[in-house]
C-alpha positions in Angstrom: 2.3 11.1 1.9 3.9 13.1 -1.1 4.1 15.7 1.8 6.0 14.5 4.2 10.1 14.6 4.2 11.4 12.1 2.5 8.0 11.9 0.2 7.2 9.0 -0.1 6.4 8.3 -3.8 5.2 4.7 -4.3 2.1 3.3 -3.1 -1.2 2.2 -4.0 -5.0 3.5 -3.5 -8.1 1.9 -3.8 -11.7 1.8 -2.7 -12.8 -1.2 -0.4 -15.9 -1.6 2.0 -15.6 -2.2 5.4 -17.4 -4.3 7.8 -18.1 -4.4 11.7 -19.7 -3.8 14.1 -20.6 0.4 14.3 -22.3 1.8 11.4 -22.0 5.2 13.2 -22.0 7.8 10.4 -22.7 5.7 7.9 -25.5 6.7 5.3 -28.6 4.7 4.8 -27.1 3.1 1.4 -23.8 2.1 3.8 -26.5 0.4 6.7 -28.4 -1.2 3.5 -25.5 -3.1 1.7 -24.4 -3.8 5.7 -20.8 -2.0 4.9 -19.4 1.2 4.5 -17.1 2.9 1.8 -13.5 3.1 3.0 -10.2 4.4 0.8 -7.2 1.8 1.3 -3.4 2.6 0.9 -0.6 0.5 1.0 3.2 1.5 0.6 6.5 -0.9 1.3 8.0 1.2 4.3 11.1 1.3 6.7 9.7 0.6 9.9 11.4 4.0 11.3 9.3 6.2 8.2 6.2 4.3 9.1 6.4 5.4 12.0 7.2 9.1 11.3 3.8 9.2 9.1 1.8 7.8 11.0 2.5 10.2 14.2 2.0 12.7 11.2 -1.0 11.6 10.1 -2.3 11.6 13.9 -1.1 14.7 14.7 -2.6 16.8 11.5 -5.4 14.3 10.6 -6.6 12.3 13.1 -9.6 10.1 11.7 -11.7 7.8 14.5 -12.3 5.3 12.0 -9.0 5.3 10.7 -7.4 1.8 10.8 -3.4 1.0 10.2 -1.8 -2.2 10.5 1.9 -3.2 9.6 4.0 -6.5 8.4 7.3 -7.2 7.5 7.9 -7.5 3.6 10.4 -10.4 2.8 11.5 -9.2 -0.5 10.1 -6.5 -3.0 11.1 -5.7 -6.3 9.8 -4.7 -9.6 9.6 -7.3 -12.8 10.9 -6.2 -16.5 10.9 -8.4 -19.2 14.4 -8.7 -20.8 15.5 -7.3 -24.4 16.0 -10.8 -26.0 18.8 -9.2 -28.7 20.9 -7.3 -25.7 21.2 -10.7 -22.9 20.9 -14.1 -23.5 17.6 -15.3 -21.6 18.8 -16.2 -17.7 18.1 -19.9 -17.7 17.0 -20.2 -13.5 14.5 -16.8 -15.0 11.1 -18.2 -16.0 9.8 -16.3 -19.2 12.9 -14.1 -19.9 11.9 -12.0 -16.4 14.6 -9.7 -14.7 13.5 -9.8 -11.0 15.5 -5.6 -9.8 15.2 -6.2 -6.3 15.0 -3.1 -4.3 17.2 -2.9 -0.6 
Protein backbone atom coordinates (compact mmCIF):
# COMPACT_ATOMS: atom_id res chain seq x y z
CA UNK A 1 0.00 0.00 0.00
CA UNK A 2 2.95 2.48 0.74
CA UNK A 3 3.75 1.34 -2.91
CA UNK A 4 1.35 2.32 -4.93
CA UNK A 5 0.91 6.07 -6.47
CA UNK A 6 -0.61 8.11 -4.38
CA UNK A 7 0.73 5.81 -1.23
CA UNK A 8 -1.51 5.42 0.78
CA UNK A 9 -0.25 6.20 4.27
CA UNK A 10 -2.93 5.61 6.96
CA UNK A 11 -4.29 2.34 7.86
CA UNK A 12 -4.35 -0.22 10.34
CA UNK A 13 -2.95 -4.07 10.71
CA UNK A 14 -3.76 -6.68 12.91
CA UNK A 15 -3.89 -10.37 13.41
CA UNK A 16 -7.45 -12.03 13.49
CA UNK A 17 -8.53 -15.87 12.94
CA UNK A 18 -10.76 -16.82 10.48
CA UNK A 19 -13.50 -19.29 10.32
CA UNK A 20 -15.38 -21.37 7.56
CA UNK A 21 -15.76 -23.89 5.93
CA UNK A 22 -12.10 -25.04 4.02
CA UNK A 23 -9.26 -25.59 6.25
CA UNK A 24 -7.23 -26.24 3.08
CA UNK A 25 -3.66 -25.35 3.89
CA UNK A 26 -4.11 -24.91 7.25
CA UNK A 27 -1.65 -26.56 9.78
CA UNK A 28 -2.72 -29.04 12.33
CA UNK A 29 -2.65 -26.21 15.17
CA UNK A 30 -5.13 -24.04 12.65
CA UNK A 31 -7.64 -27.56 12.16
CA UNK A 32 -7.21 -27.94 16.25
CA UNK A 33 -8.43 -24.46 17.49
CA UNK A 34 -11.04 -24.85 14.27
CA UNK A 35 -9.64 -21.42 12.75
CA UNK A 36 -6.84 -20.21 10.90
CA UNK A 37 -4.40 -17.17 11.35
CA UNK A 38 -5.26 -14.34 8.97
CA UNK A 39 -3.58 -10.54 8.78
CA UNK A 40 -6.46 -7.81 8.57
CA UNK A 41 -6.08 -4.19 7.10
CA UNK A 42 -8.30 -1.51 7.03
CA UNK A 43 -7.82 2.02 5.41
CA UNK A 44 -10.66 5.00 4.85
CA UNK A 45 -10.45 5.08 0.88
CA UNK A 46 -12.00 6.98 -2.15
CA UNK A 47 -13.92 4.46 -3.81
CA UNK A 48 -11.87 5.29 -7.25
CA UNK A 49 -8.24 4.39 -5.09
CA UNK A 50 -9.88 1.26 -3.78
CA UNK A 51 -10.38 0.31 -6.61
CA UNK A 52 -6.96 0.97 -8.23
CA UNK A 53 -5.30 -1.28 -5.25
CA UNK A 54 -7.19 -3.72 -5.35
CA UNK A 55 -6.80 -4.56 -9.30
CA UNK A 56 -3.09 -4.02 -8.03
CA UNK A 57 -3.07 -6.29 -5.52
CA UNK A 58 -4.76 -8.90 -7.96
CA UNK A 59 -2.61 -8.31 -10.62
CA UNK A 60 0.94 -8.66 -8.55
CA UNK A 61 -0.41 -10.73 -5.62
CA UNK A 62 -3.20 -12.61 -6.16
CA UNK A 63 -3.94 -14.63 -2.84
CA UNK A 64 -7.00 -17.49 -3.10
CA UNK A 65 -7.92 -16.92 0.34
CA UNK A 66 -7.73 -13.30 0.17
CA UNK A 67 -11.00 -11.70 1.17
CA UNK A 68 -11.89 -7.72 0.61
CA UNK A 69 -15.09 -6.14 1.32
CA UNK A 70 -15.97 -2.33 1.19
CA UNK A 71 -18.55 0.34 2.96
CA UNK A 72 -19.21 3.75 2.84
CA UNK A 73 -17.64 5.88 5.78
CA UNK A 74 -20.12 8.66 6.91
CA UNK A 75 -17.63 10.84 8.56
CA UNK A 76 -13.88 10.38 9.71
CA UNK A 77 -11.70 12.50 11.51
CA UNK A 78 -9.08 12.51 14.07
CA UNK A 79 -9.78 13.75 17.95
CA UNK A 80 -7.17 16.27 19.79
CA UNK A 81 -7.81 17.56 23.04
CA UNK A 82 -7.78 21.41 23.10
CA UNK A 83 -4.90 23.72 24.85
CA UNK A 84 -7.24 25.07 27.66
CA UNK A 85 -4.96 28.55 27.94
CA UNK A 86 -5.06 29.16 23.92
CA UNK A 87 -9.37 28.64 23.24
CA UNK A 88 -12.02 28.76 25.55
CA UNK A 89 -13.54 25.13 25.82
CA UNK A 90 -16.27 24.83 22.79
CA UNK A 91 -19.45 24.37 24.87
CA UNK A 92 -21.53 21.76 22.17
CA UNK A 93 -17.56 19.80 22.60
CA UNK A 94 -17.85 17.14 25.33
CA UNK A 95 -14.46 17.13 27.30
CA UNK A 96 -12.66 20.07 25.61
CA UNK A 97 -12.45 17.62 22.23
CA UNK A 98 -11.61 19.25 18.76
CA UNK A 99 -13.30 16.86 16.29
CA UNK A 100 -10.54 17.93 12.50
CA UNK A 101 -12.73 16.31 10.23
CA UNK A 102 -10.91 15.10 7.20
CA UNK A 103 -12.86 15.71 3.34
Amino acid sequence: MLTLDPPITGFTTWNVEGHGFSFSGASVDERVRGSVRRQMITTVLARETATKLLTEIEEKAALPHLTYWIEPVESFGRMQRRDSSATPTDPASPSGLVVEEDR
